[in-house]
N, C-alpha and C positions, 0 to 999 in steps of 0.2 A: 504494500500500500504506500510505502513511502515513496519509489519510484514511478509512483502511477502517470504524474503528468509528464515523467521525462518517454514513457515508451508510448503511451496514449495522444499525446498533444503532437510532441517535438520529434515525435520519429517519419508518421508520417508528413507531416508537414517537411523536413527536411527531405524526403522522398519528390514531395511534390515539387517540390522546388529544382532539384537535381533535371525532373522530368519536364519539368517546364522550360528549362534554360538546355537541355537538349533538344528541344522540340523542332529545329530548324535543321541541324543535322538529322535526324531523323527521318524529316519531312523530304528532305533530298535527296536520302540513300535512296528510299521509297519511290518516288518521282525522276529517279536518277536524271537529272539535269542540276543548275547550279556548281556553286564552288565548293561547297560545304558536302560533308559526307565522305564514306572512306570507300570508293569500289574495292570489290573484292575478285570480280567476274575479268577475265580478259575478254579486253574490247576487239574489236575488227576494224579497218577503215571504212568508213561510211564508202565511200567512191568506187574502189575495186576489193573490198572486202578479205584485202591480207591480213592475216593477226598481228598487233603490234607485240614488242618481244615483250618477257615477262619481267624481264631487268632494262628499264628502260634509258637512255642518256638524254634529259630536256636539253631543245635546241635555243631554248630561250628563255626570259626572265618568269614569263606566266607560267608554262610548261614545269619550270624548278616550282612555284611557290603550288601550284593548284591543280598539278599532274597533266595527264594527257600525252600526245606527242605525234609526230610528224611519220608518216607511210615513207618505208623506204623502197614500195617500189612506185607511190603514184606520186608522194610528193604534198598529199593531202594531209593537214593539223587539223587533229582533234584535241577535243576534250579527254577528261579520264572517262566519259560513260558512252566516249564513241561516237560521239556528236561532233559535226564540221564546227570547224569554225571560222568563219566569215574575216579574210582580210578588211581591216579598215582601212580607205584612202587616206593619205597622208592632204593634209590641208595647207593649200602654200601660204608662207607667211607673208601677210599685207604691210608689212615693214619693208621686205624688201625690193615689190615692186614702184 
């Protein structure tokens, strides 16, 4: 009885809380898209459907922080869930025309 509010109140409330503040990871494993979440599944290239390796080398800054990686035979970058991803156009700068 003397322990009662520490397993009754503050256990699961610390539970809830745990679950509430993963819920975004969770929600992307799920939906696999986003940057959050951990694949666990090898992915394929979207384009020509080669498997990328299982030990990967990122070819660049987003690749290192948020997975994913670049087809060595078609040349296409994905994501870690195997989703293209969209080259942005570089925007010229109005300074120096």
């Amino acid at each position: 009885m003397k322990h009662f509010f520490l397993y009754a109140i503050l256990a699961p409330l610390a539970l809830a809380s745990i679950v509430a503040m993963s819920w975004p990871i969770i929600v992307s494993i799920f939906r696999r898209e986003g940057v959050w979440g951990i694949n666990a599944w090898r992915t394929k290239c979207p384009e020509c459907g080669h498997p990328f390796p299982i030990i990967r080398w990122p070819a660049n800054e987003r690749q290192a922080l948020w997975g994913g990686g670049t087809c060595a035979r078609c040349g296409t970058e994905a994501d870690k869930w195997g989703n293209r991803i969209l080259k942005q156009p570089v925007e010229a700068d109005s300074e120096s025309t």
